[in-house]
VEXRO-156357 format. One record per residue (C-alpha): x negated, y, z; residue number from 1; residue in three letters. Coordinates in Angstrom, 2 decimals. Layout:
! VEXRO-156357
@xx->X yy->Y zz->Z i->NUM aa->Ala
...
END
This chain:
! VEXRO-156357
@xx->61.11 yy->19.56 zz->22.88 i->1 aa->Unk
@xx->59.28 yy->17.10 zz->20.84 i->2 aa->Unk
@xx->59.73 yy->14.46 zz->18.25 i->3 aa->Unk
@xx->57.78 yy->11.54 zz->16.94 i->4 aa->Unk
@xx->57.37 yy->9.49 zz->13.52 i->5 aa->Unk
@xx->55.20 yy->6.50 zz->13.29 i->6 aa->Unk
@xx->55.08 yy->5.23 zz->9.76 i->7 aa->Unk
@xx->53.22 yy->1.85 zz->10.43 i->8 aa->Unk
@xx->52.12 yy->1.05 zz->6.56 i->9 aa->Unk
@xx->50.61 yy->-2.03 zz->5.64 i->10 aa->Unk
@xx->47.31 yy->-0.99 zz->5.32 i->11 aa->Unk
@xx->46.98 yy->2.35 zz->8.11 i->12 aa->Unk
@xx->49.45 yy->3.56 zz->10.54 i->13 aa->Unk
@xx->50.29 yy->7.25 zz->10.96 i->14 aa->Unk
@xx->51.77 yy->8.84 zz->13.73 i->15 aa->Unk
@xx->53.25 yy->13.07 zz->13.51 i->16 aa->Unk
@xx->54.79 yy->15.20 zz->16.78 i->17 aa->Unk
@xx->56.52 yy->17.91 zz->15.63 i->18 aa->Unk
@xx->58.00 yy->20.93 zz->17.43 i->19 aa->Unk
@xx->61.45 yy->22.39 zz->17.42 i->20 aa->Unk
@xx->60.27 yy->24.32 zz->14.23 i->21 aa->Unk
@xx->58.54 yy->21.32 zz->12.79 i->22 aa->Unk
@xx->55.05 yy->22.54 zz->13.37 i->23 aa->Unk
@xx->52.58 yy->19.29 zz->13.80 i->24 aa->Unk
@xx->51.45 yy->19.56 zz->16.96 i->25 aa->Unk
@xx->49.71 yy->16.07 zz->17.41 i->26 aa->Unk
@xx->48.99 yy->13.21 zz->14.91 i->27 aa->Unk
@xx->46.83 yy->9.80 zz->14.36 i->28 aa->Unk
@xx->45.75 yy->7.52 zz->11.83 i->29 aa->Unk
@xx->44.61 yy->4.67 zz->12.31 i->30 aa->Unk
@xx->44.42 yy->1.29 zz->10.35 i->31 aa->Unk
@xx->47.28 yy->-1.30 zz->11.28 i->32 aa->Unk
@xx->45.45 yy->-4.71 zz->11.42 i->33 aa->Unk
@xx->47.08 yy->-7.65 zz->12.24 i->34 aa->Unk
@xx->49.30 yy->-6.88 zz->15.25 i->35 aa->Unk
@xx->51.57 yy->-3.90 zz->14.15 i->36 aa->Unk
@xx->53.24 yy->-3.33 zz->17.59 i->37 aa->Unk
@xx->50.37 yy->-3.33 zz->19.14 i->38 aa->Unk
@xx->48.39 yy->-0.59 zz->16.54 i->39 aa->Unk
@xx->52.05 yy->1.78 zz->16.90 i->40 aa->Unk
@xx->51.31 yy->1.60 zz->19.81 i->41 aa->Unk
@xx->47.85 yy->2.98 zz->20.13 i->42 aa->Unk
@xx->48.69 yy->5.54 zz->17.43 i->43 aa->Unk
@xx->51.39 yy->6.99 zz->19.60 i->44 aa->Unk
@xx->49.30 yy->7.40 zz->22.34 i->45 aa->Unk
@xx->46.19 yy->8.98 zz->20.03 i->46 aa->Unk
@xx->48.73 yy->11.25 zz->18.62 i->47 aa->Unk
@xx->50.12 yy->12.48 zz->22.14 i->48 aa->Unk
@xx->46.89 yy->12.84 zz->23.15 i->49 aa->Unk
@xx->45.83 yy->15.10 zz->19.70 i->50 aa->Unk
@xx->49.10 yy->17.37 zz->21.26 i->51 aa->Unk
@xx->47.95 yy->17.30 zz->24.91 i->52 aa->Unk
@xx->52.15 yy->16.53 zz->25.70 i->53 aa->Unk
@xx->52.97 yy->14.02 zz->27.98 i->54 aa->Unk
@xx->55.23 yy->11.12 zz->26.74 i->55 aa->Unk
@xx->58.19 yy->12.61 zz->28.86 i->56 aa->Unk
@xx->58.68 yy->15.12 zz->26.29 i->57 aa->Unk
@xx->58.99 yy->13.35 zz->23.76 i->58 aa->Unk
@xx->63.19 yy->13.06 zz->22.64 i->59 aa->Unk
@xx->63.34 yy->10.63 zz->20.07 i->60 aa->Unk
@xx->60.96 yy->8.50 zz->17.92 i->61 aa->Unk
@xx->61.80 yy->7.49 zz->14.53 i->62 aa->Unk
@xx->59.50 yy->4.75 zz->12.72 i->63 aa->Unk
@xx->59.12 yy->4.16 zz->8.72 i->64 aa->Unk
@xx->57.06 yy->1.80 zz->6.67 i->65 aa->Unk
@xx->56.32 yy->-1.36 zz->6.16 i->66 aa->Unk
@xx->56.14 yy->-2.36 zz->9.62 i->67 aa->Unk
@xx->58.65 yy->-0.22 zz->11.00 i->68 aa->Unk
@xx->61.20 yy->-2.74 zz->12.72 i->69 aa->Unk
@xx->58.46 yy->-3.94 zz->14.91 i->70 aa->Unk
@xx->57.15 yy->-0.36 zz->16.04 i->71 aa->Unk
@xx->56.84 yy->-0.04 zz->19.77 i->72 aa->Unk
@xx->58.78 yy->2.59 zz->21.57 i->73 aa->Unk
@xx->60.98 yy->3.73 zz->18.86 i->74 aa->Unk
@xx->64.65 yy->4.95 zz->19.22 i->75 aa->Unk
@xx->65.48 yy->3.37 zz->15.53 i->76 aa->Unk
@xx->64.21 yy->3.20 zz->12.21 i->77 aa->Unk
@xx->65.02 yy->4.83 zz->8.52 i->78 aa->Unk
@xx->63.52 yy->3.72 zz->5.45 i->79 aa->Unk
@xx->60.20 yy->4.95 zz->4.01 i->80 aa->Unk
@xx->62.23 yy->6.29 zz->0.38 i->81 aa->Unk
@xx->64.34 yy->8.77 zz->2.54 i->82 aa->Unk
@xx->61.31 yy->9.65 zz->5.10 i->83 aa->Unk
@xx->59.00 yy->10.08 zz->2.12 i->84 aa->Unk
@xx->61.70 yy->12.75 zz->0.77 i->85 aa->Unk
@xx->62.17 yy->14.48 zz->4.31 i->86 aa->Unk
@xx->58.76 yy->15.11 zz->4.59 i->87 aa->Unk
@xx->58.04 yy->16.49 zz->1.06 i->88 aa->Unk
@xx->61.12 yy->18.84 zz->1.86 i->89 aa->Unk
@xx->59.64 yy->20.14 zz->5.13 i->90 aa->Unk
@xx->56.25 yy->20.95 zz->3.20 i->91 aa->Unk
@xx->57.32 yy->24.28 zz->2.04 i->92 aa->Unk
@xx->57.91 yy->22.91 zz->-1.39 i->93 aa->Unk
@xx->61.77 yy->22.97 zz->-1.72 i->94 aa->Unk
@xx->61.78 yy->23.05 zz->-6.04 i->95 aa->Unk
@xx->60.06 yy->19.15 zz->-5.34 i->96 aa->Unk
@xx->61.94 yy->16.80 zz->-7.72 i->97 aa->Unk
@xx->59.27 yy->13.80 zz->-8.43 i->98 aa->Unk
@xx->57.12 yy->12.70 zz->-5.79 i->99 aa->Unk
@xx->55.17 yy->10.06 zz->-6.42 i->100 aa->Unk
@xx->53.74 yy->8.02 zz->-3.59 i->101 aa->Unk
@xx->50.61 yy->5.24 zz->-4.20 i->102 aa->Unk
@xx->50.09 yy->3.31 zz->-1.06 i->103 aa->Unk
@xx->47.62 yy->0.58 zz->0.05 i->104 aa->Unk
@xx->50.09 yy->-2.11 zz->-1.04 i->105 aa->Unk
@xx->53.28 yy->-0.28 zz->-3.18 i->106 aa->Unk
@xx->53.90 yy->2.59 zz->-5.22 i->107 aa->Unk
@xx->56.94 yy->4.74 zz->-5.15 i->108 aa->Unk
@xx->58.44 yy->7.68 zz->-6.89 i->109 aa->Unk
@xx->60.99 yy->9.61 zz->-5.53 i->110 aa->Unk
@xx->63.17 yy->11.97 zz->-7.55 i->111 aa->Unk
@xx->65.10 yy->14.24 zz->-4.82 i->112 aa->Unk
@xx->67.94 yy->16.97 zz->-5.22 i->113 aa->Unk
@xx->67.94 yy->20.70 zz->-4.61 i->114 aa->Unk
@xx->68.74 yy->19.51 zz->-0.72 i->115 aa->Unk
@xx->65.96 yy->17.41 zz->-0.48 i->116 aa->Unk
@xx->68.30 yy->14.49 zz->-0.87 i->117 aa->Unk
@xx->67.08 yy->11.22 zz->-2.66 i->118 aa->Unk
@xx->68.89 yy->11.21 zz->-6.29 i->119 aa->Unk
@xx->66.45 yy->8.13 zz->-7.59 i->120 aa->Unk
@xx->63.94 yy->5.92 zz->-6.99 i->121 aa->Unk
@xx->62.01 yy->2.67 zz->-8.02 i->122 aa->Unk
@xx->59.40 yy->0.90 zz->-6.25 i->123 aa->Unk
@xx->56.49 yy->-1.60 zz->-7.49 i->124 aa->Unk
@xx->56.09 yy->-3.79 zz->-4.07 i->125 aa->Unk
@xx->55.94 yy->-7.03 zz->-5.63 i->126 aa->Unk
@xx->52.16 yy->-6.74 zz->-7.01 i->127 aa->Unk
@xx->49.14 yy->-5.52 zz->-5.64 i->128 aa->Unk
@xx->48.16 yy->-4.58 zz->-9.19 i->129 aa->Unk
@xx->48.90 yy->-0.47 zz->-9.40 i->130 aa->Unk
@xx->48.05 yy->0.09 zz->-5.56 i->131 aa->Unk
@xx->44.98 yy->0.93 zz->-3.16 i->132 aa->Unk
@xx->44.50 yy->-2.55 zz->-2.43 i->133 aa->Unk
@xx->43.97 yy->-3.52 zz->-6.16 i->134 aa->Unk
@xx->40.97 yy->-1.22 zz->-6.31 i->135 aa->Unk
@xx->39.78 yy->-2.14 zz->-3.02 i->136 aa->Unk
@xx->40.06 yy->-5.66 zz->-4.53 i->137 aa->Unk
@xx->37.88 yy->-5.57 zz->-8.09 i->138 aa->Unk
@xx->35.60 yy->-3.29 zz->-5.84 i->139 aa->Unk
@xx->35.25 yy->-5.90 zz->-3.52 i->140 aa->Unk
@xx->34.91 yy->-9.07 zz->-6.08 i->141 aa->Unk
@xx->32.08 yy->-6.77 zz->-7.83 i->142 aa->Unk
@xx->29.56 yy->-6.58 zz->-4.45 i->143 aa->Unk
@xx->30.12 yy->-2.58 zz->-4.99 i->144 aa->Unk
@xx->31.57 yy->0.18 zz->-2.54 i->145 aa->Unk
@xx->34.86 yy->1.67 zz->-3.97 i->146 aa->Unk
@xx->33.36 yy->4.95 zz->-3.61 i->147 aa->Unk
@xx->30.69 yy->4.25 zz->-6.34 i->148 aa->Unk
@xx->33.32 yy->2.66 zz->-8.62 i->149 aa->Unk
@xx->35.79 yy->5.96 zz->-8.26 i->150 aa->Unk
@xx->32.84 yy->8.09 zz->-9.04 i->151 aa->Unk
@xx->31.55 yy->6.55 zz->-12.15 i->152 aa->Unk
@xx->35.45 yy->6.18 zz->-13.52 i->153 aa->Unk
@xx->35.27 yy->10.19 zz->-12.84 i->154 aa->Unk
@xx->32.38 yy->10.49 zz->-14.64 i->155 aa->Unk
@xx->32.69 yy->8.38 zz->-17.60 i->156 aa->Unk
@xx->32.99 yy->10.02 zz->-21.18 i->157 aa->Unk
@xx->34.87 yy->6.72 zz->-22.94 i->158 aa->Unk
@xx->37.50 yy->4.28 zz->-21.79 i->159 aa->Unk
@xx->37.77 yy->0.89 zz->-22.05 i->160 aa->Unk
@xx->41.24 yy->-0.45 zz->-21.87 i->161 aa->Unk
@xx->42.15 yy->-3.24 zz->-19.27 i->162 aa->Unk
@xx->44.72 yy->-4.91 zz->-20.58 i->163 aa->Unk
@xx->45.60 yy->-7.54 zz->-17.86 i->164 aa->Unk
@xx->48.65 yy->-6.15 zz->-15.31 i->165 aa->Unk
@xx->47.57 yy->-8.58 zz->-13.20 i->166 aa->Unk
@xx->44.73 yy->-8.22 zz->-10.41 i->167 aa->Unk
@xx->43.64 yy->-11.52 zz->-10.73 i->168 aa->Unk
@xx->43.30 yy->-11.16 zz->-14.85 i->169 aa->Unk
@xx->41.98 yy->-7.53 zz->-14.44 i->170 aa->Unk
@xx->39.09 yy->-8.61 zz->-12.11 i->171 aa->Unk
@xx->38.47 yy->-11.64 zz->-14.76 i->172 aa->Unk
@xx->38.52 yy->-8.87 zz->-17.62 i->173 aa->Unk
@xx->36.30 yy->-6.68 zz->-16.17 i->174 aa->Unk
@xx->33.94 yy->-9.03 zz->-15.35 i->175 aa->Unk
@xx->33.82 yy->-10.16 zz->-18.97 i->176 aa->Unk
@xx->33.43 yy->-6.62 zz->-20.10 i->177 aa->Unk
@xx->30.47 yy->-5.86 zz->-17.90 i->178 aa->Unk
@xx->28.71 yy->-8.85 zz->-19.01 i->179 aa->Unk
@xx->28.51 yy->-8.39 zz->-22.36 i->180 aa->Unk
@xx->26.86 yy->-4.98 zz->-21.63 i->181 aa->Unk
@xx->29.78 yy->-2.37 zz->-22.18 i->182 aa->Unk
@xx->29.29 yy->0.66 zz->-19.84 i->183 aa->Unk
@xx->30.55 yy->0.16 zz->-16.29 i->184 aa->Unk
@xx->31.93 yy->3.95 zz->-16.09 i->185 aa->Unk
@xx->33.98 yy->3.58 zz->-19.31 i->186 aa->Unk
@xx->35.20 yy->-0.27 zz->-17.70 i->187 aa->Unk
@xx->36.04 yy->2.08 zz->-14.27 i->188 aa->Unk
@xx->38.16 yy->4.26 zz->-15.97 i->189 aa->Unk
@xx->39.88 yy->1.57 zz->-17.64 i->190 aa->Unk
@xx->40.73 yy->0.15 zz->-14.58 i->191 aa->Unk
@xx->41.90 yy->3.76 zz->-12.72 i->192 aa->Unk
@xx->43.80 yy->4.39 zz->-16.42 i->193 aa->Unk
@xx->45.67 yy->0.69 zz->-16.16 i->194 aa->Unk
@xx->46.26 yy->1.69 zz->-12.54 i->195 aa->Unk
@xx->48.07 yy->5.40 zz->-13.58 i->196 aa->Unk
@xx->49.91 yy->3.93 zz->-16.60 i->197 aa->Unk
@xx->51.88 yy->1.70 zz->-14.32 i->198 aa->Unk
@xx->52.52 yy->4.88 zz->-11.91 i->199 aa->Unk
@xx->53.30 yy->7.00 zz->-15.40 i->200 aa->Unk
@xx->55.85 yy->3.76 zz->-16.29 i->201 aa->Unk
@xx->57.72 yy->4.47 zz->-12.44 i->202 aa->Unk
@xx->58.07 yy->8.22 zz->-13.14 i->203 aa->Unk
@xx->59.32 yy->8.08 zz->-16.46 i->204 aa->Unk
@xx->61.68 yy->5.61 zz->-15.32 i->205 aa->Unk
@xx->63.39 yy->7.49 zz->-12.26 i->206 aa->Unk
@xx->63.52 yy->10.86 zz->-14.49 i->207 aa->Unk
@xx->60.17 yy->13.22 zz->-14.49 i->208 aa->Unk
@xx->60.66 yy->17.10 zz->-13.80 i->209 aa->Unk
@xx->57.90 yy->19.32 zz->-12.80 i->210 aa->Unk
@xx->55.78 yy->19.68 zz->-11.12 i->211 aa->Unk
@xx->54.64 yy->16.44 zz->-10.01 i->212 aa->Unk
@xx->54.18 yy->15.90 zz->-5.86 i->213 aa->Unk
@xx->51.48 yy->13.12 zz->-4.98 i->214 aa->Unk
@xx->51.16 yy->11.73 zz->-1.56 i->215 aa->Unk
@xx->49.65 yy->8.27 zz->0.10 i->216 aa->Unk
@xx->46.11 yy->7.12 zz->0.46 i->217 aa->Unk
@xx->45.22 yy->7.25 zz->-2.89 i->218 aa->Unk
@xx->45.53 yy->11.02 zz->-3.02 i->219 aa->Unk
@xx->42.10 yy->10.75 zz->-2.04 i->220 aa->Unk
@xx->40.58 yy->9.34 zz->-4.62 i->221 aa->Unk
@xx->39.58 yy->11.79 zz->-7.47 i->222 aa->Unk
@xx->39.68 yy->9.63 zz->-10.80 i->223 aa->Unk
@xx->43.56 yy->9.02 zz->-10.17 i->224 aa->Unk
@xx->44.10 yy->12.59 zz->-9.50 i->225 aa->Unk
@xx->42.18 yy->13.91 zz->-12.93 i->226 aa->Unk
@xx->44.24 yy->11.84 zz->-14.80 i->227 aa->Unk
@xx->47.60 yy->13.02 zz->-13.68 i->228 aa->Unk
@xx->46.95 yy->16.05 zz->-13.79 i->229 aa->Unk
@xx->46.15 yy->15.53 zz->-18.01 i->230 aa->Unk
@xx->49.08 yy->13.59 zz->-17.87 i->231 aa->Unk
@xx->51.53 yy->15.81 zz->-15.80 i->232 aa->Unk
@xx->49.35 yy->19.51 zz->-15.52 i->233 aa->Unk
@xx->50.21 yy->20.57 zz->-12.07 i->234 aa->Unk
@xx->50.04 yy->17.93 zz->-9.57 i->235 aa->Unk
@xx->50.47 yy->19.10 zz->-6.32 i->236 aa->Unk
@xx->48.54 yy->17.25 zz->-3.05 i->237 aa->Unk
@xx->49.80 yy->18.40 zz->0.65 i->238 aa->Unk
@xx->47.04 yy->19.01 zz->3.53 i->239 aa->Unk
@xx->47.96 yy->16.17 zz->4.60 i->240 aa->Unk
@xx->49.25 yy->13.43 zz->1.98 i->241 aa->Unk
@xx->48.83 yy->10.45 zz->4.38 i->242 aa->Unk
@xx->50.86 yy->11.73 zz->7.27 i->243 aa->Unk
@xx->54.23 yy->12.18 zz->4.87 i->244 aa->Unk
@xx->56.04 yy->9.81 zz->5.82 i->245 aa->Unk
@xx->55.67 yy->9.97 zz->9.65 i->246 aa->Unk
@xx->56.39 yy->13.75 zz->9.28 i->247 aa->Unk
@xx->59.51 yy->12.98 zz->7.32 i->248 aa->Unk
@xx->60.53 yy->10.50 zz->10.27 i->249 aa->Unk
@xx->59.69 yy->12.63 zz->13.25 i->250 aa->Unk
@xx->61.89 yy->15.62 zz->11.20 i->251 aa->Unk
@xx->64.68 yy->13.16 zz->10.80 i->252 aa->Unk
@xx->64.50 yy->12.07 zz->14.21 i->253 aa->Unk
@xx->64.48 yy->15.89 zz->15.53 i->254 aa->Unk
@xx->67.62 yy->16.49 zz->12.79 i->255 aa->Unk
@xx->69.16 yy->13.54 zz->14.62 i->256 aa->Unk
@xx->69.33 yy->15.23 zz->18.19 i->257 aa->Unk
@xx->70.15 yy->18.35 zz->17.09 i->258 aa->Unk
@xx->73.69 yy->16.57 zz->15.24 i->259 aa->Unk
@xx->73.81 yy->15.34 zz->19.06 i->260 aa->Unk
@xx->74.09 yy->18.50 zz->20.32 i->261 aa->Unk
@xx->70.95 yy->18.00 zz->22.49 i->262 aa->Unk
@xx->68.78 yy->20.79 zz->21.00 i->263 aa->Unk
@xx->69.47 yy->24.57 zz->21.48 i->264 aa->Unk
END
């Protein structure tokens, strides 16, 4: 027996199959694009093909995210907080109180219970200031690939402050900074430090205790990471820090069946 979460988010979509003993067994990512039903879709089908299951199998499928009432072939939906906390749990990493979650377009922090249970959380969904898409953005309005900009924000020795929350502002700011000649890696970390203080302003808010689990696309990118971890020490990244959320669905959906009295 099978189960399936697609967590279609609003910048990629991620699809997880677990087994019975919530082993991954097939997954996708892909980005979403403009026609969400239509990407679920296609990320379903990559991720039964990654198993090498046919769709028969599969029992129920749960979908999350921002696009999750429009995901083809699911049984019903659950939102992204409680799927974000489900899949945390199932990651071996049961003492998990504060998980915080930076997306292409929101960031989230979860504070969860002994049980796995969400206790707390708060969400920033309103701006694309504090997100993916916000560095994407300045990266974008400077003619520059994101992965230089992350790189020399690692790198830099000082930090210039960007003071505007705003992405329109920031991108004015930083502008205004590089031209009269101050060093773009000290301006790059000012704009990844602007970026963690409004993630550091969500934590503190919901209730911080350690150590500090960080999932979402912007796992990836290393300037963000080295300055939690002076902020918070240990901050702990799973294998797979994208595909949370669909693995917290497709465990909810298998936890589901079983209250159903349709697994053995």
């Amino acid at each position: 027996m099978y189960y399936a979460g697609i967590d279609i988010g609003s910048t990629t979509t991620k699809t997880v199959i677990i087994d019975i003993k919530c082993n991954i067994v097939g997954k996708s990512l892909m980005k979403t694009g403009v026609n969400m039903k239509k990407t679920s879709e296609e990320s379903l089908l990559l991720s039964l093909e990654d198993s090498g299951i046919p769709s028969e199998r599969l029992r129920k499928i749960i979908a999350t995210g921002y696009g999750r009432n429009i995901a083809a072939y699911k049984d019903t939906t659950v939102p992204e907080i409680i799927a974000i906390a489900q899949g945390v749990s199932c990651c071996n990493n049961n003492g998990i109180k504060t998980i915080l979650d930076i997306g292409g377009q929101d960031t989230k922090v979860v504070k969860t219970g002994a049980d796995g249970n969400v206790i707390k959380f708060m969400m920033n969904d309103m701006c694309a200031a504090g997100t993916g898409r916000f560095l994407e953005n300045i990266a974008r309005a400077l003619e520059m690939k994101l992965e230089e900009m992350i790189e020399k924000g690692y790198n830099a020795v000082d930090i210039i402050e960007i003071a505007s929350a705003c992405t329109v502002f920031a991108e004015s700011e930083i502008i205004t900074c590089l031209s009269r000649g101050e060093k773009s890696e000290s301006v790059f970390a000012g704009l990844h430090k602007s970026m963690v203080k409004r993630a550091i302003t969500l934590v503190q808010n919901v209730g911080f205790t350690q150590p500090l689990f960080f999932t979402g696309g912007v796992t990836k990118n290393k300037c963000i990471r080295k300055m939690l971890e002076e902020k918070y020490g240990e901050v702990i990244i799973p294998d797979n820090p994208q595909l949370i959320s669909a693995m917290g669905a497709a465990v909810i959906a298998m936890n589901k069946d079983k209250e159903g009295g349709m697994v053995s």
